[in-house]
Residue, then its C-alpha position, 0 to 999 in steps of 0.5 A: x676171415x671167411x676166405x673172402x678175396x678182399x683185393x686184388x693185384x695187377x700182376x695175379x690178374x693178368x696171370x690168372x685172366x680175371x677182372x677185379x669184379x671176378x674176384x672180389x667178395x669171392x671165396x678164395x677157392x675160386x682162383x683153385x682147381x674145381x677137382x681140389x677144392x675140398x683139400x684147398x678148403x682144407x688147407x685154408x683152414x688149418x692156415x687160418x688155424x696156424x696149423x699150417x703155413x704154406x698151401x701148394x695147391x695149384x691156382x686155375x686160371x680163368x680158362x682152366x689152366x692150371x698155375x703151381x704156387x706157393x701160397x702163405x697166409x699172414x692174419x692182420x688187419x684189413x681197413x680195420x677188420x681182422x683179415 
């Protein structure tokens, strides 16, 4: 995986104030702060890695507000394609 957003939920869209065609193909980091994408980028890796296991970086909203998370990451496969 990239870090692509492969799909999308009802209830994290209503949340954050995206569409799906926001989202979708988009870097994982979208849905993060601007100001902590080096160290959300950073958390993504070492996840994918199996360094790490949860994130606590906030999620940003469409509008800029800001939403404190627990976010985890489970490998496995996506209409065929590791994910």
């Amino acid at each position: 995986s990239n870090g692509s957003i492969l799909s999308t939920n009802s209830t994290a869209l209503a949340c954050l104030g995206y569409e799906p065609s926001d989202l979708i193909g988009e870097s994982v980091l979208t849905v993060h702060p601007p100001s902590l994408h080096q160290e959300a980028r950073q958390a993504l890796e070492a996840m994918l890695a199996g360094e790490q296991n949860t994130c606590l970086i906030p999620l940003c909203t469409k509008n800029g507000a800001w939403i404190p998370v627990e976010t985890r990451i489970v490998q496995g496969r996506w209409s065929g394609r590791e994910a």
